[in-house]
C-alpha positions in Angstrom: 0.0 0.0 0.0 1.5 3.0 -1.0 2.2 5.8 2.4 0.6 8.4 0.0 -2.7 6.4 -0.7 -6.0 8.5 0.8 -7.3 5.3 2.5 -3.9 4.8 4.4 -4.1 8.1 5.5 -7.8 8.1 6.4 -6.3 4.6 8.2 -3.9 6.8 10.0 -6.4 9.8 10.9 -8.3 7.4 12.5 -6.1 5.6 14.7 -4.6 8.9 15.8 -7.9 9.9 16.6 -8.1 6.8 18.7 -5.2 7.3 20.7 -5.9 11.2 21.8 -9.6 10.2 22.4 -8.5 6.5 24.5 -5.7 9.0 26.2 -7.8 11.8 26.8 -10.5 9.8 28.8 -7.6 8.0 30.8 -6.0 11.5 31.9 -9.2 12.6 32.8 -10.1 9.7 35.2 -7.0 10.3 36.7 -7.9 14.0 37.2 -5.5 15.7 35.0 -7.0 19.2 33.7 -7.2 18.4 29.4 -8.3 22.0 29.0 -6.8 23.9 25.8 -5.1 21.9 22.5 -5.9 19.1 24.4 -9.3 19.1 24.5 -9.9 20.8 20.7 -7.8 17.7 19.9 -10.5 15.3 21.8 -13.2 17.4 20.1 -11.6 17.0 17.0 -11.1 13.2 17.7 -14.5 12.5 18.7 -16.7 14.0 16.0 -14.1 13.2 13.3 -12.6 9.3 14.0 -15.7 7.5 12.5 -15.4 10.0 9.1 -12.1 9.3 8.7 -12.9 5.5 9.3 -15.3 5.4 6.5 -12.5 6.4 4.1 -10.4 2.9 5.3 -10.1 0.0 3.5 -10.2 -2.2 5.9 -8.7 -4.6 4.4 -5.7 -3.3 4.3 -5.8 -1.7 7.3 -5.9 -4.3 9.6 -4.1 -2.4 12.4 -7.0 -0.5 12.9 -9.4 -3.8 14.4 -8.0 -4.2 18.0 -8.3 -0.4 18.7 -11.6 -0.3 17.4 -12.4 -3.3 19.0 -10.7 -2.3 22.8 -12.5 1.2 22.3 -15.9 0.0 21.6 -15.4 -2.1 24.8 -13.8 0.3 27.3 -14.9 4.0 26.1 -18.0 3.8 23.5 -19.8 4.9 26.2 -17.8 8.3 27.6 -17.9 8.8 23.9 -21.5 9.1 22.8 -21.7 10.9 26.5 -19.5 13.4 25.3 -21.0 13.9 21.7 -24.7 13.2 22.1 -25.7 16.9 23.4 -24.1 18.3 20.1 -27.2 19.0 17.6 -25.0 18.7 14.5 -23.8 15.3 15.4 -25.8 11.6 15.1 -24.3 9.5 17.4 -27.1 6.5 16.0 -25.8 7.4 12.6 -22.2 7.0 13.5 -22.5 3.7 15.8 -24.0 2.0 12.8 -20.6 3.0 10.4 -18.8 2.0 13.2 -21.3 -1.6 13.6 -20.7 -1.6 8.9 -17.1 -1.3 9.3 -16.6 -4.1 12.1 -19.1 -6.6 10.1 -17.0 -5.9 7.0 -13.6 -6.8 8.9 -14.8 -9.7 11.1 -16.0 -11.6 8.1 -12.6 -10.7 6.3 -10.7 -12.0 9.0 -13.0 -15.2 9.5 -12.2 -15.8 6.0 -8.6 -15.7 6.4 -8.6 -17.6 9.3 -10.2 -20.9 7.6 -8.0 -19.9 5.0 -10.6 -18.7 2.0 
């Protein structure tokens, strides 16, 4: 996959967006003020991850399933709690891109895994 292709950078967006959204939550349980580029990152992150994860090819972006996978599990939740007040954001709409995406890679990697 060639580093300038738009799907591997959409890949990329997305998995940063993952990290300062995972972090973010973490340094806030612990009580750390996030206030400032911190937080317009987490914004940022939170409205924009599941965008940039409908440009991915997830094929080819297989990185991208076990931090999907441990977010959905351990902050899905602080996330929708921190989006669903905003009027020009869907969080229905986005959990079912997210719910496409996953379908689309689990049966991808079922196949490879009986070797299809």
């Amino acid at each position: 996959l060639s580093t300038f292709s738009l799907t591997w950078q959409q890949a990329l967006l997305t998995n940063c967006c993952l990290l300062v959204i995972t972090s973010t939550l973490e340094l806030r349980g612990w009580g750390e003020d996030v206030r400032g580029f911190t937080e317009d990152a987490f914004l940022y992150a939170c409205l924009h991850w599941v965008d940039h994860l409908q440009g991915v090819d997830i094929a080819n972006a297989s990185f991208l399933v076990k931090p999907i996978k441990d977010f959905l599990s351990f902050h899905v939740d602080s996330w929708v709690e921190n989006t669903r007040d905003r009027r020009d954001f869907d969080v229905r709409e986005k959990l079912l891109l997210i719910a496409d995406c996953m379908e689309v890679s689990c049966a991808l990697f079922d196949r490879a895994s009986l070797g299809n």
